[in-house]
C-alpha positions as CSV (number, residue, x, y, z in Angstrom):
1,X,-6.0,14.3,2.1
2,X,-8.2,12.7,-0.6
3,X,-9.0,9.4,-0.3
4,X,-8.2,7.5,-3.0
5,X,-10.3,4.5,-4.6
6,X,-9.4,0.5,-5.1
7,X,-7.9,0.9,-8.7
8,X,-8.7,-3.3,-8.8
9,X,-12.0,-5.5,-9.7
10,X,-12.1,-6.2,-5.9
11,X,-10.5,-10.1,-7.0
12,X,-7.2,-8.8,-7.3
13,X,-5.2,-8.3,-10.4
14,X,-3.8,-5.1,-12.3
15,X,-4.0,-2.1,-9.6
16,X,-2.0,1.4,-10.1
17,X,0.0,3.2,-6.9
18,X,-2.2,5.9,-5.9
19,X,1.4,7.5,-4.5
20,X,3.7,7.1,-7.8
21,X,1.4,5.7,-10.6
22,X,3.0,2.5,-11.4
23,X,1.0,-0.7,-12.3
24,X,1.4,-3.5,-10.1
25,X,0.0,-7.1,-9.6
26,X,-2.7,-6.6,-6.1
27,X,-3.8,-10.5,-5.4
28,X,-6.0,-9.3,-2.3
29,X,-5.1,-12.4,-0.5
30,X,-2.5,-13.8,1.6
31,X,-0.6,-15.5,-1.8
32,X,0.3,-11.2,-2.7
33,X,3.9,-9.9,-2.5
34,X,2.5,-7.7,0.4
35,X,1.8,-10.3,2.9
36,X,5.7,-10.9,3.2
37,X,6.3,-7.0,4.2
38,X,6.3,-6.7,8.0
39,X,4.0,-3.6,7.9
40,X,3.8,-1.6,11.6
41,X,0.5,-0.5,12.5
42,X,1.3,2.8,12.6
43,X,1.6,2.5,8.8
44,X,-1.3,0.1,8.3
45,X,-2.9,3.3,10.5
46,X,-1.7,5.6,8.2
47,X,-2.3,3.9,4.9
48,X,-6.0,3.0,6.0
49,X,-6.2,7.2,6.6
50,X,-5.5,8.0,3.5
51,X,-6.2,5.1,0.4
52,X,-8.7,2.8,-0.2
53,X,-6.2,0.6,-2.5
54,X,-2.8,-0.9,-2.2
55,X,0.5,0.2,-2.8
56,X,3.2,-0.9,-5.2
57,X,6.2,-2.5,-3.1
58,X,8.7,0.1,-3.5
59,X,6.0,3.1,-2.1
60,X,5.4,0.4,0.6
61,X,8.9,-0.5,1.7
62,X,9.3,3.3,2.0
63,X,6.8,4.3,4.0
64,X,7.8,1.0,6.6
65,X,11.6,2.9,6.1
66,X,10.5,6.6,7.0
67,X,8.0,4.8,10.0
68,X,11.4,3.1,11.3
69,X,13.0,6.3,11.2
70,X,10.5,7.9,12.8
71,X,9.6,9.8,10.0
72,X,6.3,8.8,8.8
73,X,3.6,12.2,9.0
């Protein structure tokens, strides 16, 4: 699978899901939505595979769902 690029200026700010295409807010620090998502490492793993940017929070939540189902390939 293609590796997709960071979508941001590398100081946070507008990004787009490289999964569904919808414009989100990516602060790159610890202050983003996406530090208060309990994120396994075998999706951090997976993620890291396969994008070079962030997520929005619903393709994120998802992928912790299908990894807690043990459904994540």
């Amino acid at each position: 699978m293609e590796k997709h690029d960071r979508q941001s200026d590398g100081k946070g700010g507008n990004a787009t899901c490289p999964v569904c295409g919808a414009s989100f807010e990516c602060k790159l620090s610890a202050e983003c939505w996406c530090s208060s998502v309990n994120v396994p490492s075998e999706v951090r793993e997976y993620l890291a595979d396969r994008y070079d940017t962030c997520l929005c929070r619903d393709c994120l939540e998802k992928l912790v769902k299908k990894a807690g189902a043990g459904e994540l390939s």
